[in-house]
C-alpha positions as CSV (number, residue, x, y, z in Angstrom):
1,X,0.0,0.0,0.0
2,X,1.7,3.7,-1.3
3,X,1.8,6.4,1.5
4,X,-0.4,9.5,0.6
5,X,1.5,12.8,1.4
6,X,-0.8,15.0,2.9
7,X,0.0,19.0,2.9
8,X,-1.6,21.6,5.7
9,X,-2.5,21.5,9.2
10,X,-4.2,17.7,10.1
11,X,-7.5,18.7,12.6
12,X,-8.2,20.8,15.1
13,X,-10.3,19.2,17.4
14,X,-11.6,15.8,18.2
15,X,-15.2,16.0,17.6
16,X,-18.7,13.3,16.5
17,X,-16.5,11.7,13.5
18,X,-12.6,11.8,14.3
19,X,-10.7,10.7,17.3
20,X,-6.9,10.6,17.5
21,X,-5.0,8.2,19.2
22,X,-0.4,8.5,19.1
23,X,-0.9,4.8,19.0
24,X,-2.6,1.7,18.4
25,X,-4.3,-0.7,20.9
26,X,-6.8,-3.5,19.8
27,X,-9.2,-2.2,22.0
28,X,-9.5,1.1,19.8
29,X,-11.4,-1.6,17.8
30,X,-14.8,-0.3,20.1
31,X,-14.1,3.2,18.9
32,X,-14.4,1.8,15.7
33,X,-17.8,0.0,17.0
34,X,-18.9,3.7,18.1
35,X,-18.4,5.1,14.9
36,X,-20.1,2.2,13.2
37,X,-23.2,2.2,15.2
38,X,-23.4,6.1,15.2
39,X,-22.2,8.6,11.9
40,X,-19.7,6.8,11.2
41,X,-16.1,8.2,11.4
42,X,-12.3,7.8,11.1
43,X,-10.1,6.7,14.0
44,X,-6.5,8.5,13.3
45,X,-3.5,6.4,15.2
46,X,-0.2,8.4,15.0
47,X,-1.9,11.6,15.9
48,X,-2.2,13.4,19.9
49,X,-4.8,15.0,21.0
50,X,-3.9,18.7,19.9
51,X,-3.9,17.3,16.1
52,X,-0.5,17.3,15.8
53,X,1.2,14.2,13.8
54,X,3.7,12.4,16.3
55,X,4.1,9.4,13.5
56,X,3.5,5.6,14.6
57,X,5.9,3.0,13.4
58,X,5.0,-0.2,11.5
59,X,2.3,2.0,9.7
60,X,2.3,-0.4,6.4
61,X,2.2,-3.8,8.9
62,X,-0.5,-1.7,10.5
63,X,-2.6,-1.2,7.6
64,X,-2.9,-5.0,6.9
65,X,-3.3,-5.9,10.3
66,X,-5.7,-3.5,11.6
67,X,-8.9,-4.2,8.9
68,X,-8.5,-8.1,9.1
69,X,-9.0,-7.0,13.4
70,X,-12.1,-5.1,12.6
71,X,-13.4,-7.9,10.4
72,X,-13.0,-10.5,12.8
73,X,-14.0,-8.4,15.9
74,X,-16.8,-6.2,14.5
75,X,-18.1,-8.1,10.9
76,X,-17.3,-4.6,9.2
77,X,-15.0,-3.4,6.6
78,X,-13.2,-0.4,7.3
79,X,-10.8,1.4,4.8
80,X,-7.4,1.7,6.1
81,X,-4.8,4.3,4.6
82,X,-1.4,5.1,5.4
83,X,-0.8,8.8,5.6
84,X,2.5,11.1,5.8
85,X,3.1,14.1,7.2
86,X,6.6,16.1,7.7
87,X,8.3,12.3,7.1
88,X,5.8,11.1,9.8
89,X,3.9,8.3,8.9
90,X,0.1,8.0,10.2
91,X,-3.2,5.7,9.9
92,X,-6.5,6.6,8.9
93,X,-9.2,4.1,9.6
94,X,-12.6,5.3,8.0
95,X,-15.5,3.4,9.4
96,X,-18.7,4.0,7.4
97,X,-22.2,4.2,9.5
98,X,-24.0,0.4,9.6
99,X,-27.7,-0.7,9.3
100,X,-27.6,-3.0,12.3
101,X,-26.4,-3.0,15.7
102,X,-22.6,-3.7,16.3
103,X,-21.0,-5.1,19.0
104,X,-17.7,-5.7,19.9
105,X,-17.3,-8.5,22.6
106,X,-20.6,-8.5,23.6
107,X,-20.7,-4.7,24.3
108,X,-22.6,-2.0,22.3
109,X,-20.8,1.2,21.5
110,X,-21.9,4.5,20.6
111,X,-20.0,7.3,19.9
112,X,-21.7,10.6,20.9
113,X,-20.3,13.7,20.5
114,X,-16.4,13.7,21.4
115,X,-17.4,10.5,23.9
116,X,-17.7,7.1,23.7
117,X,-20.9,5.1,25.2
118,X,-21.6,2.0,26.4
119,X,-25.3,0.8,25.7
120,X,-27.2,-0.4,28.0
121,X,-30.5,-0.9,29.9
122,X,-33.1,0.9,27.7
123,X,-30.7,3.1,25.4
124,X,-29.6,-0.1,24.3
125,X,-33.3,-1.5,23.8
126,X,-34.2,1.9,22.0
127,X,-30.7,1.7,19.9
128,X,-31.4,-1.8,18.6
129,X,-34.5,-0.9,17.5
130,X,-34.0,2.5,16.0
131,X,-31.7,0.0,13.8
132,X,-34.4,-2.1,13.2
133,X,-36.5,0.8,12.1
134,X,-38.9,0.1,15.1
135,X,-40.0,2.1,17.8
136,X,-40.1,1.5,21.7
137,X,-43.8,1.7,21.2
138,X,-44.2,-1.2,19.1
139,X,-43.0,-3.5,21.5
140,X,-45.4,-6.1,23.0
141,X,-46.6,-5.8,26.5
142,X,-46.6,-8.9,27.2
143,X,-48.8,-8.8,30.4
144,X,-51.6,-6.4,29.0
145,X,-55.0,-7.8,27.3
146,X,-57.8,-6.3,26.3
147,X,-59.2,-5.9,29.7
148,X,-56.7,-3.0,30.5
149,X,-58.8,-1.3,27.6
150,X,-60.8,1.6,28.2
151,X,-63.6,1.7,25.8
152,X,-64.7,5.1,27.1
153,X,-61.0,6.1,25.3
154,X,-61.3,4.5,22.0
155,X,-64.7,6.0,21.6
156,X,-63.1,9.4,22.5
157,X,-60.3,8.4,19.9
158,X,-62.8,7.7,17.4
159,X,-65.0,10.5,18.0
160,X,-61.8,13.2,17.5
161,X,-60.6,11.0,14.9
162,X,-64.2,11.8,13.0
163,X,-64.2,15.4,13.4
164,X,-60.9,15.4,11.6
165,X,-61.7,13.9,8.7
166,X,-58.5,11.4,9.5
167,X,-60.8,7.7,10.6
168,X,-63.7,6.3,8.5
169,X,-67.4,7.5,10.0
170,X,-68.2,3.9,10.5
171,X,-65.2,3.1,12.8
172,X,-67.5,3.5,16.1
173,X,-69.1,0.1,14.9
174,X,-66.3,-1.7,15.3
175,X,-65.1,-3.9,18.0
176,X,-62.2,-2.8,20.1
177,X,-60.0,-5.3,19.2
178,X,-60.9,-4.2,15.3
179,X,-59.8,-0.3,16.6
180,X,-56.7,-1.3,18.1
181,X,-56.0,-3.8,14.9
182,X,-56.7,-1.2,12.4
183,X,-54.1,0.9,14.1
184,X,-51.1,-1.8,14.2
185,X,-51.4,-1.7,17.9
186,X,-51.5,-5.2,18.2
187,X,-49.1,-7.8,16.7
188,X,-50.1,-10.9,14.8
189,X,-51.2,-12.9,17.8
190,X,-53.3,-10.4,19.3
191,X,-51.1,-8.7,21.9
192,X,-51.5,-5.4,22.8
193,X,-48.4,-3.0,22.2
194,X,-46.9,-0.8,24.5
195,X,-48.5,2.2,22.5
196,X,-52.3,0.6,22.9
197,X,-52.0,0.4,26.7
198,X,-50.4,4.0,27.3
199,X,-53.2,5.7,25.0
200,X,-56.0,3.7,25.9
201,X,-55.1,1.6,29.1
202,X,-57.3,2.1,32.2
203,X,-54.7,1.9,34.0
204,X,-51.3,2.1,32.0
205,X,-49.3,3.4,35.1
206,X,-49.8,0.0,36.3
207,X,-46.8,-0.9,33.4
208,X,-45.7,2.3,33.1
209,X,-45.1,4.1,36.3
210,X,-43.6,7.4,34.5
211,X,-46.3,7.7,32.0
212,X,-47.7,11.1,34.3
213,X,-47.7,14.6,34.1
214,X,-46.4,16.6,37.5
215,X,-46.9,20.0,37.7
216,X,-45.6,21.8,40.3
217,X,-46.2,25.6,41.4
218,X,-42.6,26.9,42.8
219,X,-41.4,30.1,44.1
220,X,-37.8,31.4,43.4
221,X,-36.4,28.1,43.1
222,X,-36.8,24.2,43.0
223,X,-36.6,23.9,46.7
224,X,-39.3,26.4,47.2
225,X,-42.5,24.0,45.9
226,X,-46.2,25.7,46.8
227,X,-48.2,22.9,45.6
228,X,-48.5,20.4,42.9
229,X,-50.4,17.7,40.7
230,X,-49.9,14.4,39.8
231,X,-51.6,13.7,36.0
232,X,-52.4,10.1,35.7
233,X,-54.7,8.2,33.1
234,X,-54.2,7.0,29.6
235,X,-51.9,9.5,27.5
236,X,-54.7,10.1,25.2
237,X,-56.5,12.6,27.0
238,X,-53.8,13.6,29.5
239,X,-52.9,16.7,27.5
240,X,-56.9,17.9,27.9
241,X,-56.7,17.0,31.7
242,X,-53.3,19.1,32.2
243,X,-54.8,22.1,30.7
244,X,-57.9,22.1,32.8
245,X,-55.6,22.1,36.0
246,X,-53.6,24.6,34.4
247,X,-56.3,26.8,33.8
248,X,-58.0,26.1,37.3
249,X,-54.8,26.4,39.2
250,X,-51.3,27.6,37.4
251,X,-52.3,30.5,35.1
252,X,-54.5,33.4,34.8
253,X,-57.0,34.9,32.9
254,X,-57.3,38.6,33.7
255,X,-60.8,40.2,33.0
256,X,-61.2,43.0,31.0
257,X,-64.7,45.1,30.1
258,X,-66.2,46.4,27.2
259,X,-69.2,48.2,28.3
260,X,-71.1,45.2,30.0
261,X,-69.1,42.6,27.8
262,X,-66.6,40.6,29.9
263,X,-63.7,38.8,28.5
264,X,-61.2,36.2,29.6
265,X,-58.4,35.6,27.7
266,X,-55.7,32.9,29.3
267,X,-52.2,34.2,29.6
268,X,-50.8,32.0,27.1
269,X,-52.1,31.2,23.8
270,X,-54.2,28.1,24.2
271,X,-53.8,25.8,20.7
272,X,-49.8,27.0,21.1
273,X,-49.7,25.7,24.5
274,X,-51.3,22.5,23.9
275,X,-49.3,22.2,20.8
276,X,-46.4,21.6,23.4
277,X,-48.2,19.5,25.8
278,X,-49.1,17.0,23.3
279,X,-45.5,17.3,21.6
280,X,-44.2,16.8,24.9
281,X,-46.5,13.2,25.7
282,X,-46.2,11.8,22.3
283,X,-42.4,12.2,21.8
284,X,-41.1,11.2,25.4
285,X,-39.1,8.3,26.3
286,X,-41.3,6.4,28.4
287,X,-38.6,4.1,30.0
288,X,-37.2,7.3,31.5
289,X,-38.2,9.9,34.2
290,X,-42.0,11.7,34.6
291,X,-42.8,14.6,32.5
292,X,-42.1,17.7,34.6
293,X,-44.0,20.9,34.5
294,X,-42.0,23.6,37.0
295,X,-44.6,27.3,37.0
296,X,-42.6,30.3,38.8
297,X,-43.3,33.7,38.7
298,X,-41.8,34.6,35.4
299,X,-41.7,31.7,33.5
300,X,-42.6,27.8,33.0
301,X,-40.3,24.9,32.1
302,X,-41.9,22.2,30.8
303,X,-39.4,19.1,30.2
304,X,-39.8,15.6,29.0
305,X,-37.2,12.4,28.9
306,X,-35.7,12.2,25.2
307,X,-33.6,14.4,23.4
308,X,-34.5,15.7,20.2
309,X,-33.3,13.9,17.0
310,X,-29.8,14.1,16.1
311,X,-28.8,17.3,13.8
312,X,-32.5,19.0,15.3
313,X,-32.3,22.2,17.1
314,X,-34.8,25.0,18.2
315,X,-34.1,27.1,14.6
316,X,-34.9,23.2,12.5
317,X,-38.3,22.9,14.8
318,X,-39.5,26.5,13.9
319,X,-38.0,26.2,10.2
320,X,-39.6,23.7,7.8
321,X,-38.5,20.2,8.9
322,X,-39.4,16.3,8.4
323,X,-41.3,14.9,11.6
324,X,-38.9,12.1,13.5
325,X,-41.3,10.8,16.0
326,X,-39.7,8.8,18.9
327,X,-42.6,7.0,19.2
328,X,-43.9,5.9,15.7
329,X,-47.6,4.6,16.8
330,X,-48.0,7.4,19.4
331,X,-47.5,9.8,16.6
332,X,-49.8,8.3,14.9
333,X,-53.0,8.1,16.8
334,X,-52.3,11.6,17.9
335,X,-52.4,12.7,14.0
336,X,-55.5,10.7,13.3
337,X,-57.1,12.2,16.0
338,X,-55.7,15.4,14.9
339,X,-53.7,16.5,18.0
340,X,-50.6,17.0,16.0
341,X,-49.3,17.2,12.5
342,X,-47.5,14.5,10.7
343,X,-45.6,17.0,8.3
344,X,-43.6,18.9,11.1
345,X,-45.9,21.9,10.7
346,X,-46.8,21.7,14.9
347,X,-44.2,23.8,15.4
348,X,-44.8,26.6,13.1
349,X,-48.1,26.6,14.9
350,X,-46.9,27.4,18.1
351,X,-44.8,30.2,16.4
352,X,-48.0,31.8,15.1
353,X,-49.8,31.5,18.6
354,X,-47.3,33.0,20.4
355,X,-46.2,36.0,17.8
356,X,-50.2,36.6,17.5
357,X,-49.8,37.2,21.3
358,X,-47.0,39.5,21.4
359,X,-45.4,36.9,23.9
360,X,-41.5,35.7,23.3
361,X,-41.2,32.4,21.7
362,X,-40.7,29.6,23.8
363,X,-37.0,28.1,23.9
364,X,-36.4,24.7,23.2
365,X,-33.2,22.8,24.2
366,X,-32.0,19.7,24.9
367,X,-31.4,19.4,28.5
368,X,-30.4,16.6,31.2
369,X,-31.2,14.3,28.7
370,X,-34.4,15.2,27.4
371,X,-36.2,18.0,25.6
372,X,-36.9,21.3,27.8
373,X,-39.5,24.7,27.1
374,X,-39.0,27.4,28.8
375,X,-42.0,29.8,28.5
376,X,-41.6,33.5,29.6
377,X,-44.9,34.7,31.3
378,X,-44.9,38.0,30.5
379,X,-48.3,38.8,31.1
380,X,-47.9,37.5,34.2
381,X,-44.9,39.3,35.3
382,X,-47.1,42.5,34.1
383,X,-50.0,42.0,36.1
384,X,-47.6,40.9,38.9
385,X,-45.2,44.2,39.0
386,X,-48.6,46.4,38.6
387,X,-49.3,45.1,42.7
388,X,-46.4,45.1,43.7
389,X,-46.5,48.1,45.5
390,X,-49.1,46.3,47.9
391,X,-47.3,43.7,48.8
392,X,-44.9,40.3,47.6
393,X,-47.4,37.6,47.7
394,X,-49.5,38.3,44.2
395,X,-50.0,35.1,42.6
396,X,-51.4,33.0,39.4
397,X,-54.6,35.0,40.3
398,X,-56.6,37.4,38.1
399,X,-57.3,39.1,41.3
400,X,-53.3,40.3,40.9
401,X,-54.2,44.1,39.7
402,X,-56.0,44.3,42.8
403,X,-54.8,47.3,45.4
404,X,-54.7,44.8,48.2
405,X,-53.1,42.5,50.4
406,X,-54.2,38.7,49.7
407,X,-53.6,35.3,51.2
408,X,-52.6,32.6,48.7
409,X,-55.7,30.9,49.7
410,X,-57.8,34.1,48.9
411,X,-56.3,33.8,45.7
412,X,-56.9,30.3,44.6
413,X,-60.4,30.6,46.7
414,X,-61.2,33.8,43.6
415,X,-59.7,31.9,40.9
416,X,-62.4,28.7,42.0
417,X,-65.2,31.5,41.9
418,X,-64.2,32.9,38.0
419,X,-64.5,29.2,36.9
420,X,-67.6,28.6,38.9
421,X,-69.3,31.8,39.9
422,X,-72.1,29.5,41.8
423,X,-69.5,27.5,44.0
424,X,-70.1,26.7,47.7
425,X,-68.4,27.4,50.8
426,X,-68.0,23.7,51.3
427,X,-67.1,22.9,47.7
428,X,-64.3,24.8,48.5
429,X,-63.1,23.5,51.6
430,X,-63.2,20.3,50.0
431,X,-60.9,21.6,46.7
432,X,-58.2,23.5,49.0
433,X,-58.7,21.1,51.8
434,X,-59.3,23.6,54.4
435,X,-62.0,23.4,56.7
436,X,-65.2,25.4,55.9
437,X,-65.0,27.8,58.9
438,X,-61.5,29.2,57.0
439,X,-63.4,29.5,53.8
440,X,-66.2,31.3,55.1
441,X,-63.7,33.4,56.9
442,X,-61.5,34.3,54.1
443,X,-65.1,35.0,52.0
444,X,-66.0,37.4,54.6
445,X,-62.8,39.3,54.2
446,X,-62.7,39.3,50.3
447,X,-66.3,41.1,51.0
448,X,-65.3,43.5,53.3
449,X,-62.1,44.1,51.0
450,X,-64.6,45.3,48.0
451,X,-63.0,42.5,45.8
452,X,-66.2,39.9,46.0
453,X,-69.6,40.2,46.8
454,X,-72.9,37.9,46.8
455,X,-75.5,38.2,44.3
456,X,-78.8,36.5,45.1
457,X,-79.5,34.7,48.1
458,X,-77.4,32.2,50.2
459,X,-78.9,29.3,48.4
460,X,-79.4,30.1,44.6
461,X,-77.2,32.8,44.5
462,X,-73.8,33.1,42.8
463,X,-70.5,34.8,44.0
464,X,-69.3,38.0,41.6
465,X,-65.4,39.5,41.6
466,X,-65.6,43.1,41.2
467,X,-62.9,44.3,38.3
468,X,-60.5,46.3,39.5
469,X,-61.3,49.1,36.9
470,X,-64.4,49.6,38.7
């Protein structure tokens, strides 16, 4: 084999496809696995780690030795050339990415980044079969049947699924076994996959312990948690049940009148916001952590286990992009029953939503090994530094403008009254688990403070907030 002279400066850095090693090893052969099972790459031996040739001697016994190694250890051909540099000889070992898993001595390697992995656990479940061009989701549960079904969920399935034009009017008529069938959520004996029982199991936490949604309501930092909610239920409709607590409990909707016309408009833009939760459930790695939702003062972080697809950043989501769904099934009952877009486009919805707003676009990162939003609440953060002057303690309230002093519990008692104006005293206590003595306390106060009064009498009546414009 003739030497290739090679003019210039080698590299500059180690980075996802080049590693330099002064010399060789046969256990560089898993570096060679890494590259294989990743992008593929070269492996440089007579080279340090500043890209600098230090030369390697043997390079030509090298060369024949080194690709009969990777055959025999790894199955793959890798092209070997000798290389020279200021009368230094080096090797270049180009590995080209492979269509199946490699191993090398019973071990998977990755290479990520600058690093090498080791596989294990579920990243090596989910690598071998991302190779296989299968999805987590697809898997068989093998201790799931049809009893861990919930009818009530297919029929809401098939009922969204109809609106959208995406399932056949006549799919109601069919059995549940046919519904799951039609949407290869069973293999060919008839067991359930892992996709059926998360979006239509009674119980899927039962299999799944991680597949919830915890929101948690926080005040300058992690350690300072005010309250919180755990989301449980089939995935299907867990996106509709986490906006009604968010709605109820986490964000406001400040009133505003025109003449006798009253308006609520949530803080954040509500298809936008959705758009994330459901990205969020359908793309998460559901062999890892919950998904978290943290709500401060200025901002919410909303995080899920799974990063996003290699090459993908924040500027390819809000750009025009192909869809990579983690989970291949998931995505797929979600399109059909139109929660999300097959073509990528989700994204460009949020965009609109927020810009339509006037609120900052949310940023999107990978982070600790999943996907994180942060949201600003700038609307919020308004409301909040117009009563500030009356005290510290304004919270997710549309009672925040006010020019007084509340408790949290006033607070969260007011935001229970704008979503039912005809709630009870004991309702209440139930809700905020606070005796109803306290409630009927705190009622009396809101009265006296101007910000509440009764309309009606004590049994038909109905509770009204007084707008601060007023």
């Amino acid at each position: 084999m003739h030497a290739i002279c090679v003019q210039g400066k080698i590299m500059n850095n180690e980075n996802q496809n080049i590693e330099y090693k002064e010399s060789w090893r046969d256990e560089y052969v898993k570096w060679l696995c890494g590259f294989a099972n990743a992008q593929g790459g070269k492996l440089y031996i007579g080279i340090n780690d500043k890209g600098e040739v230090c030369g390697v001697e043997n390079a030509h016994k090298l060369s024949e030795d080194i690709p009969n190694k990777v055959v025999s250890f790894l199955g793959i051909v890798a092209e070997v050339n000798v290389l020279y540099k200021d009368g230094k000889d080096y090797i270049e070992i180009d590995v080209a990415p492979s269509d199946v898993p490699i191993s090398y001595k019973g071990k998977y390697y990755f290479r990520s980044g600058s690093t090498l992995q080791e596989l294990n656990g579920a990243a090596l479940q989910n690598f071998v079969l991302r190779k296989m061009g299968r999805s987590w989701d697809e898997v068989t549960n093998d201790r799931a049947t049809l009893n861990d079904i919930d009818r009530e969920a297919v029929d809401y399935f098939i009922r969204k699924g109809i609106e959208t034009g995406r399932v056949p009017d006549d799919l109601h008529k069919a059995s549940t076994e046919e519904v799951l069938t039609s949407l290869g959520l069973t293999d060919e004996n008839g067991g359930l996959t892992n996709a059926a029982v998360l979006l239509f199991g009674k119980n899927p936490q039962r299999y799944y312990p991680s597949a919830v949604f915890k929101i948690g309501r926080f005040g300058i930092d992690e350690a300072d948690l005010r309250f919180q909610d755990v989301i449980e239920g089939n995935i299907l409709q867990m996106a509709e049940r986490v906006m009604d607590v968010l709605k109820a409990k986490y964000l406001i909707s400040p009133v505003r009148f025109e003449g006798m016309q009253r308006y609520e408009k949530l803080e954040l833009p509500k298809e936008a916001l959705r758009e994330i939760l459901y990205n969020a459930i359908a793309h998460k790695d559901y062999t890892g952590p919950d998904i978290q939702m943290h709500v401060y003062d200025s901002s919410i972080e909303i995080w899920n286990e799974g990063e996003l697809p290699e090459g993908y950043t924040q500027e390819t989501l809000f750009a025009s992009h192909s869809s990579k769904p983690r989970n291949h099934k998931i995505a797929n009952v979600f399109f059909k029953a139109g929660f999300i877009d097959a073509w990528g486009r989700g994204f460009q919805k949020i965009r609109d939503g927020f810009e339509a707003d006037g609120i900052p676009m949310p940023r999107i990162e990978n982070f600790c090994g999943g996907v994180r939003v942060t949201i600003k609440r700038t609307v919020f953060m308004k409301l909040s530094h117009v009563g500030s002057s009356v005290g510290s303690d304004v919270t997710n309230s549309v009672t925040s403008l006010s020019p007084v002093k509340l408790t949290e519990r006033q607070q969260d008692m007011l935001e229970l009254i704008r979503k039912n104006p005809f709630i009870s005293a004991q309702q209440m206590s139930v809700v905020l688990s606070v005796v109803k003595r306290t409630i009927e306390r705190d009622l009396a106060d809101l009265q006296k403070k101007g910000i509440l009064i009764r309309e009606g009498n004590t049994s038909a009546g109905h509770w009204e907030i007084i707008p601060t414009d007023r």
